[in-house]
N, CA, C and O atoms as a printed pandas DataFrame, in Angstrom:
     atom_number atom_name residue_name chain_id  residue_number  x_coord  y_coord  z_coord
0              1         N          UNK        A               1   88.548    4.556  -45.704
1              2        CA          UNK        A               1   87.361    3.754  -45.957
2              3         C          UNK        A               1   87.737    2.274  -45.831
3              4         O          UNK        A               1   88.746    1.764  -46.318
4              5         N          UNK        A               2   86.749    1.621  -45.081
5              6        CA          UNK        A               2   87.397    0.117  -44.668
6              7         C          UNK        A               2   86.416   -0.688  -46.137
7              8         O          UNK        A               2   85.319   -0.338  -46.573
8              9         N          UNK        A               3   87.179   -1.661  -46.537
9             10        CA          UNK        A               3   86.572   -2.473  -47.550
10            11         C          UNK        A               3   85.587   -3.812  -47.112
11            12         O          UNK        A               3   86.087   -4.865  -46.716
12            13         N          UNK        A               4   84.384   -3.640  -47.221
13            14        CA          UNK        A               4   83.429   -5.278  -46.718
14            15         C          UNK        A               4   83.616   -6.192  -47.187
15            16         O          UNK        A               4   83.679   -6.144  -48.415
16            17         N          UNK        A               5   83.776   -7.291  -46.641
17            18        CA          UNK        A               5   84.187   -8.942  -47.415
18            19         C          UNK        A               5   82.830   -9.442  -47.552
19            20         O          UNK        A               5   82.335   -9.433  -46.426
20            21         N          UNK        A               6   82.157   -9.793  -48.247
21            22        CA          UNK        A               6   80.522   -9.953  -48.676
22            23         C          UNK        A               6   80.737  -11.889  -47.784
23            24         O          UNK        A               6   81.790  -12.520  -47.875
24            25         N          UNK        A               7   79.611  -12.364  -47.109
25            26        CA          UNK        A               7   79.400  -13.307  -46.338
26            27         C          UNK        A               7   79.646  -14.442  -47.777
27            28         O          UNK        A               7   79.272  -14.365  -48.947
28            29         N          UNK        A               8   80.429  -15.444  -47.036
29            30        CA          UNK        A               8   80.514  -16.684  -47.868
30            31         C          UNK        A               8   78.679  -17.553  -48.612
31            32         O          UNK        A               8   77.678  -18.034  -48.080
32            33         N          UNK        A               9   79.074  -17.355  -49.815
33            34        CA          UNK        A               9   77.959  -18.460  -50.375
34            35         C          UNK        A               9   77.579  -20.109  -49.598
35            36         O          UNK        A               9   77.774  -21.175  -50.182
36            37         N          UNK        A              10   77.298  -20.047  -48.899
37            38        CA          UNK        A              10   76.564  -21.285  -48.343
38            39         C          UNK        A              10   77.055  -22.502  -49.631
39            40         O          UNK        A              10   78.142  -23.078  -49.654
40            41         N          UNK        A              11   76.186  -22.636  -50.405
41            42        CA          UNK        A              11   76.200  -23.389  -51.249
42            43         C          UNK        A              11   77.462  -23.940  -51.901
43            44         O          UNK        A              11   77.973  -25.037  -52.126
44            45         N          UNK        A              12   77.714  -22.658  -52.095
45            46        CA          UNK        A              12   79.401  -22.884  -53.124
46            47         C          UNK        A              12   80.323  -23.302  -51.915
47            48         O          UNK        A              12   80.901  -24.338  -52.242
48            49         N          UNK        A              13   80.633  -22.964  -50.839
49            50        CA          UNK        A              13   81.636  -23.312  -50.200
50            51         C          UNK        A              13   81.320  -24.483  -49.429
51            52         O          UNK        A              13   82.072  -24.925  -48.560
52            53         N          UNK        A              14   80.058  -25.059  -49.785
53            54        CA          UNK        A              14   79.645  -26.989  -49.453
54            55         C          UNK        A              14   79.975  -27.137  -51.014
55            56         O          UNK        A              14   81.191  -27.263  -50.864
56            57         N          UNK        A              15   79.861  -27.187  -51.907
57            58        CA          UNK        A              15   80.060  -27.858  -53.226
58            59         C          UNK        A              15   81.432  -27.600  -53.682
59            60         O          UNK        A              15   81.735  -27.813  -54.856
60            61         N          UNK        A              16   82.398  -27.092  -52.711
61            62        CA          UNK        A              16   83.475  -27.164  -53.110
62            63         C          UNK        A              16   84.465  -27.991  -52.228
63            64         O          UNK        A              16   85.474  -28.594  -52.593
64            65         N          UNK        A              17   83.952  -27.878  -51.028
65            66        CA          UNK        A              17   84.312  -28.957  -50.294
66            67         C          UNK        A              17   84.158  -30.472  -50.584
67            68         O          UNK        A              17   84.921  -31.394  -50.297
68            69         N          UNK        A              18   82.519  -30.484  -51.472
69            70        CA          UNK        A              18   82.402  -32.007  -51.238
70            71         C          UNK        A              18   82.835  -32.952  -53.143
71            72         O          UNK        A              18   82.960  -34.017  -53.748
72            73         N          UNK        A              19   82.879  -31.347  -53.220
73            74        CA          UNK        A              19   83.993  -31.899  -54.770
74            75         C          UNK        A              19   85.181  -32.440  -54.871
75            76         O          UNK        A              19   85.516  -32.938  -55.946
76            77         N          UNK        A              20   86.150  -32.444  -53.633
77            78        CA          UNK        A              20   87.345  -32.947  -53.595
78            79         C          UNK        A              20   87.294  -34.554  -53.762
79            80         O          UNK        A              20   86.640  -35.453  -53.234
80            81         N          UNK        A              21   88.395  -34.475  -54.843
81            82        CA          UNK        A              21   88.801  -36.121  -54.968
82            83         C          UNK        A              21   88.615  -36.738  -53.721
83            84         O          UNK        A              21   87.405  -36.901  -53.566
84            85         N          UNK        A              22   89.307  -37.192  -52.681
85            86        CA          UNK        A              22   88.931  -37.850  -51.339
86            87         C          UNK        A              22   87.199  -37.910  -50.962
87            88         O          UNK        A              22   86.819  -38.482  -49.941
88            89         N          UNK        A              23   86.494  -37.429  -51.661
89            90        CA          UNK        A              23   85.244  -37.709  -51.472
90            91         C          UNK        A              23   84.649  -38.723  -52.586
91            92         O          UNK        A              23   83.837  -39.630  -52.407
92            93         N          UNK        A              24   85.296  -38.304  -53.817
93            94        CA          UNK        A              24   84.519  -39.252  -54.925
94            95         C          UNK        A              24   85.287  -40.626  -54.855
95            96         O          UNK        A              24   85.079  -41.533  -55.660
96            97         N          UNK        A              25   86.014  -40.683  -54.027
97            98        CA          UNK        A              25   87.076  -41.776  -53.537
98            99         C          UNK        A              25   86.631  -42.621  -52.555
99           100         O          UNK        A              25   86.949  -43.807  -52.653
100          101         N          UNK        A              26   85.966  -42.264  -51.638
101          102        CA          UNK        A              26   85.284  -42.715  -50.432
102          103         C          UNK        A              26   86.051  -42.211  -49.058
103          104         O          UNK        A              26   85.879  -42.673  -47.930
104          105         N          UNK        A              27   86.908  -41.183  -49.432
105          106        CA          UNK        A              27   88.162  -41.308  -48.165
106          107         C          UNK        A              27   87.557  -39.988  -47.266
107          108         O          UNK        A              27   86.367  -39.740  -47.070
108          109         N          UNK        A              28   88.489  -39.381  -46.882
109          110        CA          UNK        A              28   88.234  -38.575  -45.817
110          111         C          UNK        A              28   88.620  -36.939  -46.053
111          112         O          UNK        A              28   89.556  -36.556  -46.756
112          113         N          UNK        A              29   87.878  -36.242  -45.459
113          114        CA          UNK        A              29   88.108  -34.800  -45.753
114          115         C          UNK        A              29   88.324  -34.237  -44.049
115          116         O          UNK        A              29   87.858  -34.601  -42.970
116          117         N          UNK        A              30   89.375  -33.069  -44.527
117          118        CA          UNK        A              30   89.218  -32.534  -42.864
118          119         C          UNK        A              30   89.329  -31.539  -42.432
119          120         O          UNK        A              30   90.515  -31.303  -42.203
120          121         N          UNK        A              31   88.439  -30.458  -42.072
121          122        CA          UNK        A              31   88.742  -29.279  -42.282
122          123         C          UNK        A              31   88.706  -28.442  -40.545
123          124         O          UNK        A              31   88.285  -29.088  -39.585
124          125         N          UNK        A              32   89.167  -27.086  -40.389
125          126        CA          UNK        A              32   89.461  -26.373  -39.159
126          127         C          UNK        A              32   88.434  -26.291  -38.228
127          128         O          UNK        A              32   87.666  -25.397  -38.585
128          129         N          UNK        A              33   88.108  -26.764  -37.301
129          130        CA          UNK        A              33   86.637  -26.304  -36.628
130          131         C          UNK        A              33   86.157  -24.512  -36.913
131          132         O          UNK        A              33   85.078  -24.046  -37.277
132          133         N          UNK        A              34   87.622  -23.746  -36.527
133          134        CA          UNK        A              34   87.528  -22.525  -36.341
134          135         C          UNK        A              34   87.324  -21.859  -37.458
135          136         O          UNK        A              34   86.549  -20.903  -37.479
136          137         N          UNK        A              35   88.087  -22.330  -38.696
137          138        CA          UNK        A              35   87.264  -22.093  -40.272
138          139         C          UNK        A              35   86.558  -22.447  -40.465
139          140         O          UNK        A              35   86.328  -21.996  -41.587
140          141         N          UNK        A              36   85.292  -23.489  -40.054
141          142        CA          UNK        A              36   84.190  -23.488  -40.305
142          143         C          UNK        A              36   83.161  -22.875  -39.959
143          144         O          UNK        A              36   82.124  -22.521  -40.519
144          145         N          UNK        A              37   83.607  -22.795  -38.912
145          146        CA          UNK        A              37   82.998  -21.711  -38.117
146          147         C          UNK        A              37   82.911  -20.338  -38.386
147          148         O          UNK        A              37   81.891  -19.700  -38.127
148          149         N          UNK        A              38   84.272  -19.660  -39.071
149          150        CA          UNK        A              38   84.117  -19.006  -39.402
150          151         C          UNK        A              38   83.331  -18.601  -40.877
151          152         O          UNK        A              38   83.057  -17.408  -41.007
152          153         N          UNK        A              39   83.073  -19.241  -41.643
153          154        CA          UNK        A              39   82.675  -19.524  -43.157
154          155         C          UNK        A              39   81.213  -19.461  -42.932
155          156         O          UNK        A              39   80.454  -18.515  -43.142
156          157         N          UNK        A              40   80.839  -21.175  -42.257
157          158        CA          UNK        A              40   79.742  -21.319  -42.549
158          159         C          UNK        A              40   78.512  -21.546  -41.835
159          160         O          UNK        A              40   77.344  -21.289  -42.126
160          161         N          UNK        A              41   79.240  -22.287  -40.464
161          162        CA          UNK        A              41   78.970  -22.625  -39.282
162          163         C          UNK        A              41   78.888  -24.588  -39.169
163          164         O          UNK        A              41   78.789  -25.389  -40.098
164          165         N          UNK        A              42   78.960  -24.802  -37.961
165          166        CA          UNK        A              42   79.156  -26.264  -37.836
166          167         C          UNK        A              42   77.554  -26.725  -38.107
167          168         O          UNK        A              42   77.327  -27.700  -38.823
168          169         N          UNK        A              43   76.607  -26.058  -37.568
169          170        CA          UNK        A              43   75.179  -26.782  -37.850
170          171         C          UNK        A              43   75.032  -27.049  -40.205
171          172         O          UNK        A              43   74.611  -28.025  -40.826
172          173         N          UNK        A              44   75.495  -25.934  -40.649
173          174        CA          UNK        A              44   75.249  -26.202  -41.709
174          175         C          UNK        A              44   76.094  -27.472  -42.623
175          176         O          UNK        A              44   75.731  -28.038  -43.654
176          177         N          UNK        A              45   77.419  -27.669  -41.757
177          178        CA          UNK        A              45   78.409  -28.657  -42.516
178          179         C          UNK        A              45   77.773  -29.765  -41.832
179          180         O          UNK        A              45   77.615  -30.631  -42.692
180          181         N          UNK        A              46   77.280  -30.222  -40.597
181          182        CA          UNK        A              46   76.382  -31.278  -40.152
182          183         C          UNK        A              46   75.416  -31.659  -40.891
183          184         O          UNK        A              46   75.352  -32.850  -41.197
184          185         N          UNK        A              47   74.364  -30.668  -41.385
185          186        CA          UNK        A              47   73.271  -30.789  -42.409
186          187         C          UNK        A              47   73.700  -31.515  -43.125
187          188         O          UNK        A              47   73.414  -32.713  -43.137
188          189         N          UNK        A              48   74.726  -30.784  -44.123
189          190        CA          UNK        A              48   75.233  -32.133  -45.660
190          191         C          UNK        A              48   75.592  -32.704  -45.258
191          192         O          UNK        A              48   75.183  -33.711  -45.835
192          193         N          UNK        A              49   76.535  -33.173  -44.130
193          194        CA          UNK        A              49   77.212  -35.168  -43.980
194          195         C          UNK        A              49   76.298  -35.530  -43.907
195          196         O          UNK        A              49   76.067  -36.552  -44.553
196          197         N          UNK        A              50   75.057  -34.855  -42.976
197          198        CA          UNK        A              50   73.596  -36.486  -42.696
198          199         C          UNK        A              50   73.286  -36.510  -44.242
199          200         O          UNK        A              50   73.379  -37.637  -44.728
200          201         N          UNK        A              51   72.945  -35.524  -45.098
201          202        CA          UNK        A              51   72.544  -35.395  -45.699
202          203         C          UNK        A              51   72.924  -36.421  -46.698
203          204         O          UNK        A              51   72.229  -37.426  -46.851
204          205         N          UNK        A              52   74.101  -36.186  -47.445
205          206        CA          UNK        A              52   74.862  -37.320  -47.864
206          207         C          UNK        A              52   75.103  -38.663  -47.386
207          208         O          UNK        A              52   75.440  -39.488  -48.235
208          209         N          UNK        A              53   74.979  -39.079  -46.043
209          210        CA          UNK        A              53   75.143  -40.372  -45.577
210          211         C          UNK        A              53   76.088  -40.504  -44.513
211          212         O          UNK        A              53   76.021  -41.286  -43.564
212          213         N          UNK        A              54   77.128  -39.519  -44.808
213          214        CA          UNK        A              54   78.878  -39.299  -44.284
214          215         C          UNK        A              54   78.360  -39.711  -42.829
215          216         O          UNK        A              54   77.343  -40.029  -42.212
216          217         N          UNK        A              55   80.091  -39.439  -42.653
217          218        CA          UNK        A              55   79.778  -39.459  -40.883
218          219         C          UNK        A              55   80.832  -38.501  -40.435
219          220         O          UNK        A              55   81.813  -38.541  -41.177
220          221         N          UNK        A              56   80.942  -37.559  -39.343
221          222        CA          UNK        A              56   81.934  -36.967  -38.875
222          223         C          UNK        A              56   82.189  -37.146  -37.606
223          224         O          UNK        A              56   81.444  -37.360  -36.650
224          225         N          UNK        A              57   83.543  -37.013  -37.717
225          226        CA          UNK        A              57   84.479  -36.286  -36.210
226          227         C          UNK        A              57   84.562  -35.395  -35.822
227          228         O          UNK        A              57   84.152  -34.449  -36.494
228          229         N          UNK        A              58   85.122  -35.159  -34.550
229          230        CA          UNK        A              58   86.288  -33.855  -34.300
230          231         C          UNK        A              58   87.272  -34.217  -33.296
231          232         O          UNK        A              58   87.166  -34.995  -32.349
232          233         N          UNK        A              59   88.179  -33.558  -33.652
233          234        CA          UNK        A              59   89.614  -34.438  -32.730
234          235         C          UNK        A              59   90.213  -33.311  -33.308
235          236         O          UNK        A              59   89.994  -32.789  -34.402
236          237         N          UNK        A              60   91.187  -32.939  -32.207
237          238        CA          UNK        A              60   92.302  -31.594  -32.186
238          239         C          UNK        A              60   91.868  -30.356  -33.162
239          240         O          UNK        A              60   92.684  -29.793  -33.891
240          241         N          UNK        A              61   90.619  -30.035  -33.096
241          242        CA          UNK        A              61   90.186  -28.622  -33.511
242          243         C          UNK        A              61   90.325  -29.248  -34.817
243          244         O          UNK        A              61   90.877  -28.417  -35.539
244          245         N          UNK        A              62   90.007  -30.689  -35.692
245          246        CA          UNK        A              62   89.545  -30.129  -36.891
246          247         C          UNK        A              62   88.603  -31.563  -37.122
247          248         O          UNK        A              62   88.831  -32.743  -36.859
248          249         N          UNK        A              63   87.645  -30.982  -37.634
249          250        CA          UNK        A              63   86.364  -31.513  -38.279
250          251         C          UNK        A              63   86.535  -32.863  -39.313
251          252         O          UNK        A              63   86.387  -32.595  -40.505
252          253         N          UNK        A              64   86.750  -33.892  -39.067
253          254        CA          UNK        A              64   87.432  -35.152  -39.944
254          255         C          UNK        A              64   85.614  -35.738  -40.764
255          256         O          UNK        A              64   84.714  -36.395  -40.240
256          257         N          UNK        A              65   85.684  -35.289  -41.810
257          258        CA          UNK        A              65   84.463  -35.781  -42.512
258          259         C          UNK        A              65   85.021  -37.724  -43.194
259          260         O          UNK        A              65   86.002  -38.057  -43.858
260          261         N          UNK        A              66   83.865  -38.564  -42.626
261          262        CA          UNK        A              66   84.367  -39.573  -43.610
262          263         C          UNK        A              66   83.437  -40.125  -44.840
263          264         O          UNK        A              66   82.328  -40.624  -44.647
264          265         N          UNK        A              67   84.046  -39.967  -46.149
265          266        CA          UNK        A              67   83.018  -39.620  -46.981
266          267         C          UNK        A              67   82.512  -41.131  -47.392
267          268         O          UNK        A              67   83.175  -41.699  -48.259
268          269         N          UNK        A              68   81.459  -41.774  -46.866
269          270        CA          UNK        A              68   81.377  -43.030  -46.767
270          271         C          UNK        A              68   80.081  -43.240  -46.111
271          272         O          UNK        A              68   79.835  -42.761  -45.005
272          273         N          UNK        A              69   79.362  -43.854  -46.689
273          274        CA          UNK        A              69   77.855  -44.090  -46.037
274          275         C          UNK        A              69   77.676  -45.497  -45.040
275          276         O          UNK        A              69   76.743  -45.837  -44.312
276          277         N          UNK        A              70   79.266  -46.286  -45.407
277          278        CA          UNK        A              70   79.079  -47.630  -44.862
278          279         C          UNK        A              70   79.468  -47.465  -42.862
279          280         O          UNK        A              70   79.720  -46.446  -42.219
280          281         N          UNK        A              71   79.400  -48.404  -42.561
281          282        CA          UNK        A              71   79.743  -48.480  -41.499
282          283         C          UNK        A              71   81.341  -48.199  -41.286
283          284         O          UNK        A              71   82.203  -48.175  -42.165
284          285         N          UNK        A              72   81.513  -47.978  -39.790
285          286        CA          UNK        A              72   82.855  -47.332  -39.270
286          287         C          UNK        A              72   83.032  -47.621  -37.832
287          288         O          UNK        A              72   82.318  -47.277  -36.890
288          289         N          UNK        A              73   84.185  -48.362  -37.842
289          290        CA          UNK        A              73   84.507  -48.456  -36.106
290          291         C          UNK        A              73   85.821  -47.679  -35.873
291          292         O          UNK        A              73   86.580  -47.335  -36.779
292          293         N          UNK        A              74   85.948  -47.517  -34.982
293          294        CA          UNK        A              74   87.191  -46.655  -34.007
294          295         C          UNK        A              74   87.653  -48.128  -33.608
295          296         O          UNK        A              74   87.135  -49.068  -33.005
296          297         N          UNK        A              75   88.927  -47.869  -34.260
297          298        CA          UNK        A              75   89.492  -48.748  -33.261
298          299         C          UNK        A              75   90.380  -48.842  -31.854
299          300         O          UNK        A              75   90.282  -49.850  -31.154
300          301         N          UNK        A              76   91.182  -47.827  -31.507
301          302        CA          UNK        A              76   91.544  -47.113  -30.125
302          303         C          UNK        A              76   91.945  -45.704  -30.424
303          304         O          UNK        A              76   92.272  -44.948  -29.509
């Protein structure tokens, strides 16, 4: 008999992400494209950064959230 892994909580696995110190900090979070994907999907982790203000990346397969509503330049 194979055992089912019940689908990740939406909710809880954004409120645990956006609980990390580096967020109540203003800094940066960064997580796997391919684990997000697998979890939750990229449209729903897009939802909360606009949602919140954030802004994101992606660079070498992982998802660079910057937890910061202010402005942001690249510099090279």
């Amino acid at each position: 008999m194979t055992e089912t892994v019940p689908p990740p909580d939406r909710d809880r696995w954004l409120r645990e992400i956006f609980s990390a110190q580096a967020v109540r900090r203003g800094g940066v979070v960064r997580r796997s494209v391919r684990w997000v994907e697998q979890e939750i999907g990229t449209d729903a982790l897009v939802s909360e950064v606009r949602r919140r203000g954030f802004h994101m990346l992606e660079a070498g397969g992982q998802y660079l959230i910057i937890c910061n509503p202010g402005q942001f330049r690249i510099i090279c």
